[in-house]
N, C-alpha and C positions, 0 to 999 in steps of 0.2 A: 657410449651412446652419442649419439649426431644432435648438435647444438638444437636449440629449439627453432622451428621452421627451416630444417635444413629439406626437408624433402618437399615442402611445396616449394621451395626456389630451385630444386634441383627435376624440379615435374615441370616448374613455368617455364627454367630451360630448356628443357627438352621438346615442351611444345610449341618451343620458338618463341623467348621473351622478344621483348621491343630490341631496337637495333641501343637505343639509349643503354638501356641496363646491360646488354651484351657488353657494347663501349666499355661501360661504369667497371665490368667483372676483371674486361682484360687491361685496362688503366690500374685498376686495385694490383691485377696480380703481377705487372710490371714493376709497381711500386714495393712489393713484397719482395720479387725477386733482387731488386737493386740492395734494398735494408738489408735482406741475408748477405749479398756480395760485400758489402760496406763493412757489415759486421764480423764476420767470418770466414772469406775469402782471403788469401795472401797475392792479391792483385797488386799492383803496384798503387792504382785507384783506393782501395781498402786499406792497405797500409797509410797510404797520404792521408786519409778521412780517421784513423784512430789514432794520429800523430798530431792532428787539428781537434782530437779529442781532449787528448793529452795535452796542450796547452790550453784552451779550452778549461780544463779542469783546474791548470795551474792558477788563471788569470782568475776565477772562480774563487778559490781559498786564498790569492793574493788581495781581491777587494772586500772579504768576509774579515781580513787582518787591518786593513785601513779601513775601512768605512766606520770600524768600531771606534774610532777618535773623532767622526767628524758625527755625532749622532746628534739627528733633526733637522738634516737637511732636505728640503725636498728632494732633491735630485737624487738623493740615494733610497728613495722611495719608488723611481721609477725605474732605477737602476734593479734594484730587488726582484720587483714583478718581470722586467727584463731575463733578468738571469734565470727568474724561477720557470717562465712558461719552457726558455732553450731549455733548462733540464726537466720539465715534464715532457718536451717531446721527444730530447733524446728517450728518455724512459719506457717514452709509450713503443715508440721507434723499434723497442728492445723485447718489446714482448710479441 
């Protein structure tokens, strides 16, 4: 079954949305198409982006192992929220 309001956006396309939301659709699906490359592709670009993951991830569980000695410092409070939003949007990134 088609998401909710998938067919009036696909009627207001057809009856010639604004140039804005056209722009908005094919921006989106540029940005989809890059994520799948990124993710999935064995481009040389793709490889380079899941080896920047991959450390990425390391540098991730290396500051989760020291920060646990230095606890109450502001700075690893901004550090936290730092880390946490990159891995919500790798995450979101991924769905």
């Amino acid at each position: 079954m088609p998401p909710s309001g998938y067919h009036r956006r696909a009627m207001t396309a057809r009856k010639g949305a604004s140039v804005g939301a056209a722009t908005e659709r094919r921006g989106r699906g540029a940005t989809v198409l890059l994520l799948r490359e990124l993710y999935w592709r064995h481009t040389r670009r793709a490889v380079t982006f899941r080896y920047g993951l991959l450390v990425f991830d390391l540098v991730t569980i290396t500051y989760l192992v020291v920060s646990s000695f230095f606890y109450g410092q502001p700075l690893l409070d901004v550090l936290d929220v730092a880390f946490g939003l990159i891995i919500l949007a790798d995450f979101m990134a991924r769905m």
